[in-house]
MDTraj code that builds the backbone (N, CA, C; nanometers):
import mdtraj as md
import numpy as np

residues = "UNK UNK UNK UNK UNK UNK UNK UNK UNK UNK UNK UNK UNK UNK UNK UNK UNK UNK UNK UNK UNK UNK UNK UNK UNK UNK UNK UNK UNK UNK UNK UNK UNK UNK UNK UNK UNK UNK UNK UNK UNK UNK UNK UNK UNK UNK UNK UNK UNK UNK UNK UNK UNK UNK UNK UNK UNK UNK UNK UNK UNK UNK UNK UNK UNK UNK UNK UNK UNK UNK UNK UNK UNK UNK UNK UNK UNK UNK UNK UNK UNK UNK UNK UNK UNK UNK UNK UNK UNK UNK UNK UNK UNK UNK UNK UNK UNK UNK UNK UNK UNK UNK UNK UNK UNK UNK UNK UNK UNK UNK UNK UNK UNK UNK UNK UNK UNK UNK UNK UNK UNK".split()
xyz = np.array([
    [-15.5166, 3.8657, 14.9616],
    [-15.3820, 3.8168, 14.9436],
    [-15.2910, 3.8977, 15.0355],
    [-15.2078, 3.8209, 15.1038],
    [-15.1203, 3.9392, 15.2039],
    [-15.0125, 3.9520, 15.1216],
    [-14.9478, 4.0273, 15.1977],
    [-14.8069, 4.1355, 15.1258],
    [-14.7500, 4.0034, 15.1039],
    [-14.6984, 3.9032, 15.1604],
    [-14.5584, 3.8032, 15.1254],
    [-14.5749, 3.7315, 14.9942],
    [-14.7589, 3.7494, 14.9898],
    [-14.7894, 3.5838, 14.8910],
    [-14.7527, 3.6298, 14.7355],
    [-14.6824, 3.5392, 14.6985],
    [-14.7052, 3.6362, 14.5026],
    [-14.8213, 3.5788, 14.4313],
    [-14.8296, 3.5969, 14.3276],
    [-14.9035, 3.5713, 14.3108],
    [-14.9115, 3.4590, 14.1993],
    [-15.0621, 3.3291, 14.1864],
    [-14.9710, 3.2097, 14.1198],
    [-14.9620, 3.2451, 13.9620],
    [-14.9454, 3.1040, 13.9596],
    [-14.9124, 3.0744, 13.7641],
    [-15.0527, 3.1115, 13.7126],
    [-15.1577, 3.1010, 13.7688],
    [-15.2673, 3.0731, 13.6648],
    [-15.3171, 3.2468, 13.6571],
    [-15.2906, 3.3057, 13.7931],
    [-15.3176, 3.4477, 13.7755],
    [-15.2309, 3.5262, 13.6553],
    [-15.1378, 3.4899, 13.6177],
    [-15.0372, 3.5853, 13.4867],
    [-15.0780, 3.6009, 13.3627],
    [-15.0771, 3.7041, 13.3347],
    [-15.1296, 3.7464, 13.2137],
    [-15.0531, 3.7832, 13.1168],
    [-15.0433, 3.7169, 13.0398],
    [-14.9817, 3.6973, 12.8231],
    [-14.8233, 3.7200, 12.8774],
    [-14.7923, 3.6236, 12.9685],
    [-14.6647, 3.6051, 12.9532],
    [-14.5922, 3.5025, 12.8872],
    [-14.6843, 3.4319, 12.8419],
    [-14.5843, 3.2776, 12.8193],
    [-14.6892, 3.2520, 12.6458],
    [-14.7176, 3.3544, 12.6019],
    [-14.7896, 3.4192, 12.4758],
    [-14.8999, 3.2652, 12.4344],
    [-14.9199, 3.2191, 12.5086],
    [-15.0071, 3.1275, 12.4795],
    [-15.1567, 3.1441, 12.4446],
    [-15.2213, 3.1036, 12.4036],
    [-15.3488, 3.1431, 12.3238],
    [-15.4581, 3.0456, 12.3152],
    [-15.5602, 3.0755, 12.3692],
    [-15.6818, 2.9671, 12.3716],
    [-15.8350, 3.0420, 12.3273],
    [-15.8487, 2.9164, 12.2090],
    [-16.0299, 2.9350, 12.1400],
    [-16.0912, 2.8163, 12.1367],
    [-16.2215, 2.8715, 12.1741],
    [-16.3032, 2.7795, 12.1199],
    [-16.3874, 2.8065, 11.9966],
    [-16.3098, 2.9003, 11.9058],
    [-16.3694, 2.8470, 11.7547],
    [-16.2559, 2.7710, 11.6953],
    [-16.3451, 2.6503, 11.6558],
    [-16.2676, 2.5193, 11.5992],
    [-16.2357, 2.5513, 11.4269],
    [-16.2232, 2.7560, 11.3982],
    [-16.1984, 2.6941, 11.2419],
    [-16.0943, 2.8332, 11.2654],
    [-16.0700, 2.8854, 11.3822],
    [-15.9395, 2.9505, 11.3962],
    [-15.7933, 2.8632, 11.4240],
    [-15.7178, 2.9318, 11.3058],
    [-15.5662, 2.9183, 11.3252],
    [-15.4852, 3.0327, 11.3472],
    [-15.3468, 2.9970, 11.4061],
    [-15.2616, 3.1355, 11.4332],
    [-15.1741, 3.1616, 11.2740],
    [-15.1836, 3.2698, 11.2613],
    [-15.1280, 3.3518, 11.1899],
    [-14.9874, 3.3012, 11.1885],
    [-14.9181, 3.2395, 11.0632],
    [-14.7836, 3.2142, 11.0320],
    [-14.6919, 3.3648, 11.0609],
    [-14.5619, 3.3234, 11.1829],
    [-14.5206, 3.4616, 11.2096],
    [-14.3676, 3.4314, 11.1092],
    [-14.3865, 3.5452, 11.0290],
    [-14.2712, 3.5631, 10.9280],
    [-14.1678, 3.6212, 10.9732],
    [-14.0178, 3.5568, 10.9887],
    [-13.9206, 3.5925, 11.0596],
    [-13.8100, 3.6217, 10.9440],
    [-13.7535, 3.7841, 10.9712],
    [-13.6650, 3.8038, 10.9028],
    [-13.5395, 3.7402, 10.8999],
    [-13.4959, 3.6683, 10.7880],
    [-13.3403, 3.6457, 10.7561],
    [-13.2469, 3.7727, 10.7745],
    [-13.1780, 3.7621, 10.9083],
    [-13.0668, 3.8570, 10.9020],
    [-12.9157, 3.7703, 10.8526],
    [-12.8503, 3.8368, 10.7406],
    [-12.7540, 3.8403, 10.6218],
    [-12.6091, 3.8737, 10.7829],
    [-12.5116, 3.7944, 10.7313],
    [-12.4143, 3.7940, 10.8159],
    [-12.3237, 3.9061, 10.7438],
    [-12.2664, 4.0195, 10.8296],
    [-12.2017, 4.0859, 10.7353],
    [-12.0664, 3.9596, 10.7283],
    [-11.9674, 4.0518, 10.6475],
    [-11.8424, 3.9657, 10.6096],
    [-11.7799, 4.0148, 10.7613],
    [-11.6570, 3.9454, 10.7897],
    [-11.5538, 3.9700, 10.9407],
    [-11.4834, 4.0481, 10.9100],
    [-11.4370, 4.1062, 10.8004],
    [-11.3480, 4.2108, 10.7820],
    [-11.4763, 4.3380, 10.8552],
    [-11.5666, 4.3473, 10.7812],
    [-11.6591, 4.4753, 10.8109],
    [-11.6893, 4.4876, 10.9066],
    [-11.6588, 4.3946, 11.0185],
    [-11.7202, 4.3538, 11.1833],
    [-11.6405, 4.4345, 11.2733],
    [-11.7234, 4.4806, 11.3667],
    [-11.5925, 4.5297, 11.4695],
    [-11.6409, 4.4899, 11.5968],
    [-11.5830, 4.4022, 11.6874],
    [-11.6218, 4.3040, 11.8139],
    [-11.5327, 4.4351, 11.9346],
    [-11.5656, 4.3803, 12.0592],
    [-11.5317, 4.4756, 12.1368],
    [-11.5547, 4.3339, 12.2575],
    [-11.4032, 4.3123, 12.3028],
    [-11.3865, 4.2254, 12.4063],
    [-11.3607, 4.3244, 12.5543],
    [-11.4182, 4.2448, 12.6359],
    [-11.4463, 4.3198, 12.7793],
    [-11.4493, 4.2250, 12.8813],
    [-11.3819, 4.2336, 12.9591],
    [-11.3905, 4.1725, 13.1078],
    [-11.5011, 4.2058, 13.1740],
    [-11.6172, 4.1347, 13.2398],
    [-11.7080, 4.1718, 13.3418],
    [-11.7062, 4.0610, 13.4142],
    [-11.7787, 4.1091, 13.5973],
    [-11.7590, 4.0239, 13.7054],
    [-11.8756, 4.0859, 13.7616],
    [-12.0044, 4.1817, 13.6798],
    [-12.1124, 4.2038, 13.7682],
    [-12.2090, 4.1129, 13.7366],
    [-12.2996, 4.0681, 13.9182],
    [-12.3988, 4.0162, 13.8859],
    [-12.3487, 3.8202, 13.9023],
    [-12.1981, 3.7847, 13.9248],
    [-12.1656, 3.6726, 13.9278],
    [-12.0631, 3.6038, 14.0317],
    [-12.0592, 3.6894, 14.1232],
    [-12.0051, 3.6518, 14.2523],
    [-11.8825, 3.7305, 14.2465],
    [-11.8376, 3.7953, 14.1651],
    [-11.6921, 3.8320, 14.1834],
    [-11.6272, 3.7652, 14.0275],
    [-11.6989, 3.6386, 14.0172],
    [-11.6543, 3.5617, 13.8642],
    [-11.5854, 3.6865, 13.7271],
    [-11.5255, 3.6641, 13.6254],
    [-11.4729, 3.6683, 13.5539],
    [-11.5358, 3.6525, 13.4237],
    [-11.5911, 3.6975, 13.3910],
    [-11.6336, 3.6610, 13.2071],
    [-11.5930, 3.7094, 13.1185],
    [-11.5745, 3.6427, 13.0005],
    [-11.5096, 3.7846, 12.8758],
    [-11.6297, 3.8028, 12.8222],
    [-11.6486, 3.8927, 12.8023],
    [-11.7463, 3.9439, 12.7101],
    [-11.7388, 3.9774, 12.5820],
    [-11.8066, 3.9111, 12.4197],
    [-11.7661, 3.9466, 12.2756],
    [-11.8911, 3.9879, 12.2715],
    [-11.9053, 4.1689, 12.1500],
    [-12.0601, 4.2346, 12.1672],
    [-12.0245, 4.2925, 12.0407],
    [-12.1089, 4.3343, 11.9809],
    [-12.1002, 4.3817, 11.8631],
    [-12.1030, 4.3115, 11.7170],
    [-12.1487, 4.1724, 11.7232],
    [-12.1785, 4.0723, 11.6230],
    [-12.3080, 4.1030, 11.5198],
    [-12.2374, 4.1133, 11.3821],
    [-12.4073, 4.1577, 11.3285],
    [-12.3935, 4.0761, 11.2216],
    [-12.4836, 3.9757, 11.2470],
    [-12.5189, 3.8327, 11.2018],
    [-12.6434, 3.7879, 11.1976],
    [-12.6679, 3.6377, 11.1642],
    [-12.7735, 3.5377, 11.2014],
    [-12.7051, 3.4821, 11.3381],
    [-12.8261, 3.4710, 11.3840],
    [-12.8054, 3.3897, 11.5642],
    [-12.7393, 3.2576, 11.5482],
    [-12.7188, 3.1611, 11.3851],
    [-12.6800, 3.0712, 11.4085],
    [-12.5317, 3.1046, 11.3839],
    [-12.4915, 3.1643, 11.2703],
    [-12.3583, 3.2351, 11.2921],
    [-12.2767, 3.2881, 11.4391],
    [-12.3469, 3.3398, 11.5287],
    [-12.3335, 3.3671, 11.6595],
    [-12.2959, 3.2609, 11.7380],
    [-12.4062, 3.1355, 11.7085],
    [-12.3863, 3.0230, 11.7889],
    [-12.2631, 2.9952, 11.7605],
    [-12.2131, 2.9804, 11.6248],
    [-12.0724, 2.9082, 11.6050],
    [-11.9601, 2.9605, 11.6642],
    [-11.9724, 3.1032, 11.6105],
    [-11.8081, 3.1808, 11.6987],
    [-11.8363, 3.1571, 11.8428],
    [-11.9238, 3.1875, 11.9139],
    [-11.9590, 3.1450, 12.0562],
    [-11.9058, 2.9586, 12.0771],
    [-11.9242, 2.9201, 11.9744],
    [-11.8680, 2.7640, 12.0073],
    [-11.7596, 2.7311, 11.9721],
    [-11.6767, 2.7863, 11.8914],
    [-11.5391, 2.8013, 11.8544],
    [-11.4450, 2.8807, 11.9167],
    [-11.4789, 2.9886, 11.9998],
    [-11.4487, 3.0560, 12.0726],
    [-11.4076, 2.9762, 12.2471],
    [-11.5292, 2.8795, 12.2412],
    [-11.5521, 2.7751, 12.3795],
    [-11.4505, 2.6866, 12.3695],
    [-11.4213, 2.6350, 12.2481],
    [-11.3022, 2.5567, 12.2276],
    [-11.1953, 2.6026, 12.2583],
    [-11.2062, 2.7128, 12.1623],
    [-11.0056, 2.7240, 12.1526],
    [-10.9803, 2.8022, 12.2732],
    [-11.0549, 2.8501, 12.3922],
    [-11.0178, 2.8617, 12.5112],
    [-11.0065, 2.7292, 12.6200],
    [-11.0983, 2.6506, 12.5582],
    [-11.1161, 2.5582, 12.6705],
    [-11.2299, 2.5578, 12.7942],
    [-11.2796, 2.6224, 12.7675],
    [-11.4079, 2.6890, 12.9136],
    [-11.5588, 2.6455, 12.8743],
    [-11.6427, 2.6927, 12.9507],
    [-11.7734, 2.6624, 12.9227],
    [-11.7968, 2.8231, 12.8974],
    [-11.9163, 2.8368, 12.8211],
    [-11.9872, 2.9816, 12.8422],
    [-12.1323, 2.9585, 12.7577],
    [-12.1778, 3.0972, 12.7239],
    [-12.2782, 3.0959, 12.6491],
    [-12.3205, 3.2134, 12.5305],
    [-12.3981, 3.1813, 12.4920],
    [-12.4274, 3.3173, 12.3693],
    [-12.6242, 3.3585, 12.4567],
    [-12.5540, 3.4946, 12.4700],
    [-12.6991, 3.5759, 12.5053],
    [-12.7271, 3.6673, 12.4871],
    [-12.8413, 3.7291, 12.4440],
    [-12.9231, 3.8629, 12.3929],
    [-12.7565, 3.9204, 12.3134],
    [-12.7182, 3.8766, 12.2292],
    [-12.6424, 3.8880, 12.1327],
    [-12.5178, 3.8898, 12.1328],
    [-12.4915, 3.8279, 12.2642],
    [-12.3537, 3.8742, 12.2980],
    [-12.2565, 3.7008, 12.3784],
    [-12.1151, 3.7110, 12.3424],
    [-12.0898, 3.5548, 12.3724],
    [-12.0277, 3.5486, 12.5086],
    [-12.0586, 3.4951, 12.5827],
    [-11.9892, 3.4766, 12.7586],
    [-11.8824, 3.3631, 12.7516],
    [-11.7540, 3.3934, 12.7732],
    [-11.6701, 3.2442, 12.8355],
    [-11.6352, 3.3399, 12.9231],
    [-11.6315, 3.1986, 12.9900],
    [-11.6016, 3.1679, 13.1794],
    [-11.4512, 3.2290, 13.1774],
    [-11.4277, 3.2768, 13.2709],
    [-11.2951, 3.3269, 13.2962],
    [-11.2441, 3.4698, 13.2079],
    [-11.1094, 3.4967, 13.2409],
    [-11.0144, 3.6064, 13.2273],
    [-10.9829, 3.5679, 13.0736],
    [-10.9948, 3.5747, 12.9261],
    [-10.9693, 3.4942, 12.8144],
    [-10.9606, 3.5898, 12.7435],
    [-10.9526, 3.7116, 12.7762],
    [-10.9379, 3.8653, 12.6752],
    [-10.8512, 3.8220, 12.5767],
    [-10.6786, 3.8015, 12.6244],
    [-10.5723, 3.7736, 12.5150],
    [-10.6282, 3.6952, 12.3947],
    [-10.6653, 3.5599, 12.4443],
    [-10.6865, 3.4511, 12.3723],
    [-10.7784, 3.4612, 12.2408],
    [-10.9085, 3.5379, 12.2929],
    [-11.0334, 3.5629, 12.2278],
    [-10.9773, 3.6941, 12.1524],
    [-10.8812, 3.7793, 12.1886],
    [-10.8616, 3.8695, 12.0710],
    [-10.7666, 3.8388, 11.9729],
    [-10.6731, 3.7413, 12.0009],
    [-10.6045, 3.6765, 11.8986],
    [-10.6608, 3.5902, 11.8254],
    [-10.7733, 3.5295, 11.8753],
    [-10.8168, 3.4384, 11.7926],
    [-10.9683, 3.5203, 11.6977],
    [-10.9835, 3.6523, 11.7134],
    [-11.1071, 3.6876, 11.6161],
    [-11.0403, 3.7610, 11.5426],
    [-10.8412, 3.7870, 11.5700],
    [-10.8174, 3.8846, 11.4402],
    [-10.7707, 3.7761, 11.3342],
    [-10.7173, 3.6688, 11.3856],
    [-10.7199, 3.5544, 11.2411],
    [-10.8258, 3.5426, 11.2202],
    [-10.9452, 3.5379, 11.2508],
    [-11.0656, 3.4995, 11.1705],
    [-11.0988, 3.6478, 11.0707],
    [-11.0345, 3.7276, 11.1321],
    [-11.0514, 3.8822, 11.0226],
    [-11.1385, 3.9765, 11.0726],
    [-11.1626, 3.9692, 11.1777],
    [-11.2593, 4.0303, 11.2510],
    [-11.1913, 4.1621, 11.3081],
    [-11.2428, 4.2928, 11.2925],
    [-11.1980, 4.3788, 11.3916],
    [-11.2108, 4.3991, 11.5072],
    [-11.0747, 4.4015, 11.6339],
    [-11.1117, 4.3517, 11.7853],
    [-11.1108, 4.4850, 11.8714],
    [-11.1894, 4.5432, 11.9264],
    [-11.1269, 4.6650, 12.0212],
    [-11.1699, 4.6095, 12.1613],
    [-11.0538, 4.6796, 12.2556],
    [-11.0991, 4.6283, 12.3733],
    [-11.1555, 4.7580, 12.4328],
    [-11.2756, 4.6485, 12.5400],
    [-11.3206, 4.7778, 12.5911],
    [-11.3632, 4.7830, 12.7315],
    [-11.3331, 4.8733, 12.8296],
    [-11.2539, 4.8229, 12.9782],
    [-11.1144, 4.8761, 12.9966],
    [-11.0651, 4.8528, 13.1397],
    [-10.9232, 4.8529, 13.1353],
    [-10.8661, 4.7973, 13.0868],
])
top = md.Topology()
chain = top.add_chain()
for i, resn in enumerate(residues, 1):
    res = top.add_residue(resn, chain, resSeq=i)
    for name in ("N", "CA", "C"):
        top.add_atom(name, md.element.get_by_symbol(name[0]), res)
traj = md.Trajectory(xyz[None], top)
């Protein structure tokens, strides 16, 4: 193999956790996933931040510090998308809208009861 070539799909190993037998009386093991309990928003403390690394120069707000269920996450991340108006996303625990939206997003998580600190300039 020379230096440029990578190397293919079929060469990778237990990345894509897939699993193959040929005994026909094996099954996979049911994986038991913990229920994480949403605290209440008073007890929460969020920490809004401007970042632009990694996206051309772009603008994101950043909300971090959520300790929840991921579907709880999804929602403020989608209520959050609204009442700014923008697109973004929720990732490795943390919610992205597009643009400069610090003001907006900290006025709008202290009516929900949430504690807001900013963090950044």
């Amino acid at each position: 193999m020379s230096k440029n070539k990578k190397p293919s799909r079929a060469n990778r190993s237990n990345e894509d956790g897939m699993v193959f037998s040929t005994n026909l009386s094996w099954k996979p093991e049911p994986v038991e996933e913990e229920e994480q309990t949403t605290l209440e928003a008073t007890a929460q403390t969020l920490y809004v931040s401007l970042n632009r690394k990694q996206r051309a120069g772009k603008p994101v707000t950043l909300v971090e510090g959520f300790q929840g269920s991921v579907m709880d996450l999804l929602l403020l991340g989608k209520q959050l998308k609204m009442e700014c108006g923008v697109g973004g996303a929720v990732k490795e625990g943390c919610v992205l809208i597009q643009g400069d939206h610090r003001d907006r997003v900290h006025l709008s998580l202290e009516k929900q009861g949430f504690r807001v600190k900013r963090k950044g300039g």
